[in-house]
C-alpha positions in Angstrom: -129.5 69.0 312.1 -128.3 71.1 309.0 -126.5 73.2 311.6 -124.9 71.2 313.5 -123.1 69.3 310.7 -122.2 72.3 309.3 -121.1 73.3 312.5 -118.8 70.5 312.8 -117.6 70.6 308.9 -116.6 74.2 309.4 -114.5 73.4 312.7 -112.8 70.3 311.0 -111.2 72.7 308.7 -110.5 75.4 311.2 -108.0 72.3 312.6 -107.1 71.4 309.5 -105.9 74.8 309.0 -104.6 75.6 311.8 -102.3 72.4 312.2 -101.0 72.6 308.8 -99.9 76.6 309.5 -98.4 75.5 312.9 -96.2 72.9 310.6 -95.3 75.7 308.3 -94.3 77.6 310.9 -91.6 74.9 312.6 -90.3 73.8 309.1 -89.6 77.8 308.5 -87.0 78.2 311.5 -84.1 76.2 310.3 -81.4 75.4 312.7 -77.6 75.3 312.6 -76.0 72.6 312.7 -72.2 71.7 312.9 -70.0 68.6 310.6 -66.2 68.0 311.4 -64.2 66.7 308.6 -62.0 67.9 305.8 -62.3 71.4 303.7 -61.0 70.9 299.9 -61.4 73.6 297.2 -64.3 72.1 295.1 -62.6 73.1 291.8 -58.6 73.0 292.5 -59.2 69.6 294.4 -62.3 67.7 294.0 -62.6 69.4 290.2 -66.6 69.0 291.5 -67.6 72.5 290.7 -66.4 75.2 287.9 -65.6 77.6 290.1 -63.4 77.9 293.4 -65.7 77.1 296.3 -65.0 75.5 300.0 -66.5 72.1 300.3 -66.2 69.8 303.6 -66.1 66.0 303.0 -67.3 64.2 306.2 -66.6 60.1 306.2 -64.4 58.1 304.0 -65.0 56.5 301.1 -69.0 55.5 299.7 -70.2 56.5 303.0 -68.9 60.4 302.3 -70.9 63.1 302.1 -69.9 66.2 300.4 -71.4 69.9 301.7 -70.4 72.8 299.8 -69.9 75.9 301.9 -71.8 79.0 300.4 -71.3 82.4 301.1 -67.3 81.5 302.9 -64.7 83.6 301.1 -62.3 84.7 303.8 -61.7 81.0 305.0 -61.0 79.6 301.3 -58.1 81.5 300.8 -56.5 78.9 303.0 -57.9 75.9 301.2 -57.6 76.8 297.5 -54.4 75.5 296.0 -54.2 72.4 294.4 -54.0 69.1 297.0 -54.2 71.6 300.1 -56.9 69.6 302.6 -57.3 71.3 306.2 -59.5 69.3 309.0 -62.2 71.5 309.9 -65.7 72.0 311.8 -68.5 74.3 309.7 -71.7 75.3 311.8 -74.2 76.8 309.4 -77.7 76.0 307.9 -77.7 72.8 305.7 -79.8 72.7 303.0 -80.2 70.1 299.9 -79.7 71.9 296.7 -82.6 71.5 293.8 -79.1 69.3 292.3 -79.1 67.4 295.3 -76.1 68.8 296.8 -75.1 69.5 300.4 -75.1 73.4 301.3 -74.6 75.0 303.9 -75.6 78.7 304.3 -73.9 81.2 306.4 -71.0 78.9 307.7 -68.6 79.6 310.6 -65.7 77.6 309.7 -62.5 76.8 312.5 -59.7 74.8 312.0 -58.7 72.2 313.9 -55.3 71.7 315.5 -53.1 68.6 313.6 -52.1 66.8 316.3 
């Protein structure tokens, strides 16, 4: 009888185990995703950061979300003067920040055409 519930114990937490490192496993592969809305510089702009930095404000007003762009020096150049706003979509890994910003990692950033 002694064997048979130990039996059973030990194969309870060979599931256990094995369903909690099959969700460690899907929560590791993060996928990209892509936001349309408007790049600002988050310093000459938004004054939202200390230094220059591209961030991408999707929705208007409360309902806004802001995600800061990291690692995206070659498209800021385009963004960073004072006022300058350009209507963009950013495909990348999003991630909340320990602050509880927006980021998105290793963006791909295209303009799109005013029309």
């Amino acid at each position: 009888m002694k064997n048979i519930l130990l039996l059973i114990a030990s194969l309870g937490l060979t599931s256990f185990t094995f369903a909690e490192g099959t969700a460690k496993a899907e929560k590791s592969k993060p996928q990209k995703e892509t936001i349309t809305g408007v790049a600002q510089c988050a310093k000459c702009t938004m004054k939202q950061s200390k230094k220059c930095q591209t961030a991408v404000v999707v929705g208007e007003g409360d309902d806004a979300k802001v995600y800061f762009l990291k690692g995206d020096k070659k498209f800021h150049d385009q963004i960073c003067n004072p006022g300058t706003k350009l209507n963009v979509t950013a495909t990348g890994i999003i991630k909340e920040s320990k602050k509880g910003k927006l980021r998105i990692t290793k963006p791909k950033v295209t303009v799109i055409a005013a029309k």
